[in-house]
Phi, psi and omega in degrees: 000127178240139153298145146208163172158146170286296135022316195242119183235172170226156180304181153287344191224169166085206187273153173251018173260332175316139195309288229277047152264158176300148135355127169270022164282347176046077152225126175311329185293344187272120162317154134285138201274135194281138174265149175257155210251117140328026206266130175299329205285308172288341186262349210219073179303147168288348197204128010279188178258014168283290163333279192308277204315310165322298182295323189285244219341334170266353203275010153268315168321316184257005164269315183275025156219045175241140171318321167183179166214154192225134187275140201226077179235139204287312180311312171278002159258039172234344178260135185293170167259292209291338185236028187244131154310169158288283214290305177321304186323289201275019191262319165300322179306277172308024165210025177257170185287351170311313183314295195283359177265096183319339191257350161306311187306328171299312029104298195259011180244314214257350178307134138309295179231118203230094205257145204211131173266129170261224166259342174265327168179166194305167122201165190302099166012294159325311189297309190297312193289317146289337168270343151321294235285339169289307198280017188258000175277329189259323204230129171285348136343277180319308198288344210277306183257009157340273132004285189302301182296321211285343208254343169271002172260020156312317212266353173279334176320318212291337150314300185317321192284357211290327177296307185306311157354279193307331169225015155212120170284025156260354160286326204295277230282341162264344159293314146001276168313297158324317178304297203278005142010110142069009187265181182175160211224102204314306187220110182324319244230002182284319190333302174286304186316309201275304158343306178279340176304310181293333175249021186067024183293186188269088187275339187297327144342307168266339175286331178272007164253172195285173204244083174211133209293320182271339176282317188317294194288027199247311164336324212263292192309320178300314194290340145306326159334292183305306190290319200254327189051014149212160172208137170332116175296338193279002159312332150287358187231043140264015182052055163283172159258143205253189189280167180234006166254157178317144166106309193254355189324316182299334192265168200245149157287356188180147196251347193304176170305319199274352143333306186246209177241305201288141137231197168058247192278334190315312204277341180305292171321282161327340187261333167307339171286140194277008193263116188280164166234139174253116197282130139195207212303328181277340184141220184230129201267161198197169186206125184189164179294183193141134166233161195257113157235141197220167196298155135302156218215085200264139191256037177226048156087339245235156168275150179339294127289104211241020164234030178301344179312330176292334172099031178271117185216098206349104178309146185255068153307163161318326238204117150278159172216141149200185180284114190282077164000311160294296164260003181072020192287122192239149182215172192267191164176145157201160155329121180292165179275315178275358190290113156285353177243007161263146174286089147294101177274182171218144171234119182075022198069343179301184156241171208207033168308318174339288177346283200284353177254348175304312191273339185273354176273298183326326189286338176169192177288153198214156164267142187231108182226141163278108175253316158299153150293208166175144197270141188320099187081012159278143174298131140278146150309140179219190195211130171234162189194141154002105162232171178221170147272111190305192169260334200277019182073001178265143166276108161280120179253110189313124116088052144355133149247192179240142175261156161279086212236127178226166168256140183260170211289189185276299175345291175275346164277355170296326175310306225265300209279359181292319233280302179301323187295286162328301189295282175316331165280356181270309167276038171245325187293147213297297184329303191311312204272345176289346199286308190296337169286293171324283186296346153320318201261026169073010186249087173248020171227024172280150189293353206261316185313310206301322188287339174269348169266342176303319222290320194272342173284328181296319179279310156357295163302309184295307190303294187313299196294343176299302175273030198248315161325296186273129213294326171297335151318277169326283170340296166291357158274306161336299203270300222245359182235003191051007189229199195168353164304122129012294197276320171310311176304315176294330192296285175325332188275336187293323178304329208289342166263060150281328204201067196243080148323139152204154183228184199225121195241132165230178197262192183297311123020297226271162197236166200227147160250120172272142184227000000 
């Protein structure tokens, strides 16, 4: 509910609807002005919908020029004031349903003066905000959740911040994020209105595309585009779920909790980064480190996997890997975990994250991009995808997922190059290619398959225990696989041109569009 009259100022106490208050000009002699009263439920009709558009088109003006507002929430008006602590008052306020509503958050950023009815009588925020910070000197309770409630008046805060907003969109757009915290929303497509109300957007822009969640929000995310004309590269390593028209593949779908995994201050910290991206018809062109990676390809005739015949069909190690070509640096990757938008399938009760980054390479060449930082040997987000080449000579990489990306240790990478060591001397010997001949020709259950897959475990087997043998090996299989069997290793060399890469590494520099 919003008030107005120039006129109408409320006491500190009691109701801010009682007839006698005074003129805030505080002189008697001036009438007071009968103040005019606000209700959503009533100014803002469902039908026709020329009305309602009408009405949505105002609800920033008048909240933000009404004398004050007052929240009508049925769980706080069952609570006394009078005989309620300040830390109790607000621990219900920030957990009444006022709260939890998206289209209420316009109601509690754009008031000027923002008033709570209780069951014995109103009062101001301010009022509620100063007497923590009083009653936290006397109870030791109020000092223990201080800290907490001060941090839930942020998002209310965000007017305050509006200048700063307005011209760089990692303050606009993290106050926000913060804003839109545990809300939710009856009908997705509302979504985008209370947003652009809250960020001065062009809202009449969005009420003229059909009232469907992806025209809305693809609408929205353009016209932040048009105001800020950057956006925080790190919008992408936030596991959102993203839009699904062209152009727009990078913008989440949605800013509410079921979009994402991080929340409160974690996504806030994401939003800190200062490294910008610039949105348009290709996606969001962004500039980060990153490699093109693509299956190896052997120019000995042989199938990709050339024992498929053992019946080895991607082993569900943990971890993919591959090689930094330059520096010989070697690193993991998997499906992230915080991502809403990989199928974490499950087989046997397992996950098959493997699976989906496996198959997604296997399909053609893919971009692996850092758009964050990450502290030294730690896992980062990383983002892998599809890619082509623009006319504009940039590698677009498509409908990205998010990755985990790490560099791995001196221990697992002596595995993986003992592992790759073997697996090449393992495709070269006559057994292998006679192995790959048989099965072309459909004879993988013949005696000539059988004599020839013995001859080749037997070199496997000599060639593993050969490297097994040398103790830095050993040491390093210990430490990074808890084991030193034999088999485990073999295991790895049969998996390995599954997923036998090679890439091409670019710099900090190079700049890229994601879709």
């Amino acid at each position: 509910m919003a008030l107005h009259s120039k006129a109408f100022a409320p006491r500190d106490v009691g109701s801010p609807l009682e007839k006698d208050h005074s003129p805030c000009t505080g002189n008697s002699d001036v009438e007071a002005e009968e103040p005019l009263i606000w209700i959503d439920t009533l100014c803002c009709p469902c039908e026709p919908s020329e009305a309602k558009n009408k009405s949505i088109l105002q609800l920033r003006e008048t909240y933000n020029n009404a004398a004050l507002v007052l929240v009508l929430d049925a769980t706080l008006q069952t609570v006394t004031l009078e005989t309620t602590s300040f830390h109790e008052v607000l621990l219900r306020v920030f957990s009444s349903r006022w709260t939890s509503r998206l289209w209420t958050s316009q109601e509690g950023v754009l008031a000027k003066s923002l008033w709570f009815q209780f069951r014995d009588q109103a009062e101001d925020l301010a009022v509620l905000k100063n007497g923590l910070f009083l009653e936290g000197y006397e109870d030791v309770r109020a000092m223990i959740i201080y800290h907490d409630l001060i941090c839930q008046f942020q998002w209310l805060e965000m007017r305050q911040s509006e200048n700063a907003a307005k011209s760089h969109a990692q303050h606009g757009i993290l106050t926000l994020d913060y804003a839109l915290s545990y809300r939710a929303v009856s009908v997705a497509a509302d979504e985008a209105l209370c947003i652009s109300t809250l960020l001065d957007l062009a809202l009449g822009e969005i009420l003229a595309v059909p009232a469907e969640p992806e025209a809305r929000m693809c609408k929205l995310w353009e016209l932040i585009a048009k105001k800020y004309g950057e956006i925080p590269q790190s919008i992408l390593t936030l596991g959102y779920k993203r839009l699904e028209t062209e152009g727009f593949r990078w913008a989440p779908k949605t800013l509410l909790d079921e979009g994402v995994v991080y929340r409160g201050r974690e996504r806030i910290v994401h939003w800190s980064d200062p490294v910008l991206g610039q949105p348009d018809g290709n996606g969001l062109l962004i500039k980060c480190p990153g490699y093109i990676i693509s299956n190896r390809y052997w120019n000995d005739g042989l199938l990709q996997n050339p024992w498929q015949s053992l019946g080895i069909v991607n082993t569900n190690f943990p971890i993919m890997t591959f090689k930094d070509e330059r520096s010989g640096q070697r690193f993991g990757f998997l499906a992230s975990p915080y991502s809403r938008d990989t199928p974490f399938l499950k087989s046997n009760g397992r996950s098959i994250v493997y699976h989906i980054v496996h198959e997604l390479v296997d399909s053609g060449p893919c971009g692996i991009l850092q758009p964050m930082r990450s502290a030294k040997g730690k896992p980062a987000n990383a983002l892998m995808g599809r890619i082509r080449t623009l006319p504009s000579g940039i590698c677009q990489v498509r409908q990205p997922i998010l990755l985990l990306l790490w560099p791995l240790d001196t221990s697992m990478t002596m595995v993986f190059d003992t592992v790759e060591q073997i697996a090449t001397a393992a495709r070269s010997i006559p057994a292998t290619k006679r192995m790959d001949e048989l099965q072309r020709q459909g004879r993988q259950d013949s005696e000539e398959m059988e004599a020839a897959m013995k001859v080749f475990k037997s070199f496997v087997k000599a060639l593993t225990e050969e490297k097994l043998r040398d103790r830095d090996v050993a040491a390093a299989m210990n430490l990074s696989l808890k084991t030193t069997e034999m088999a485990c290793l073999a295991g790895l060399v049969l998996d390995w041109f599954w997923h036998d890469y090679v890439t091409q590494r670019y710099g900090a520099g190079q700049a890229w569009y994601v879709d």
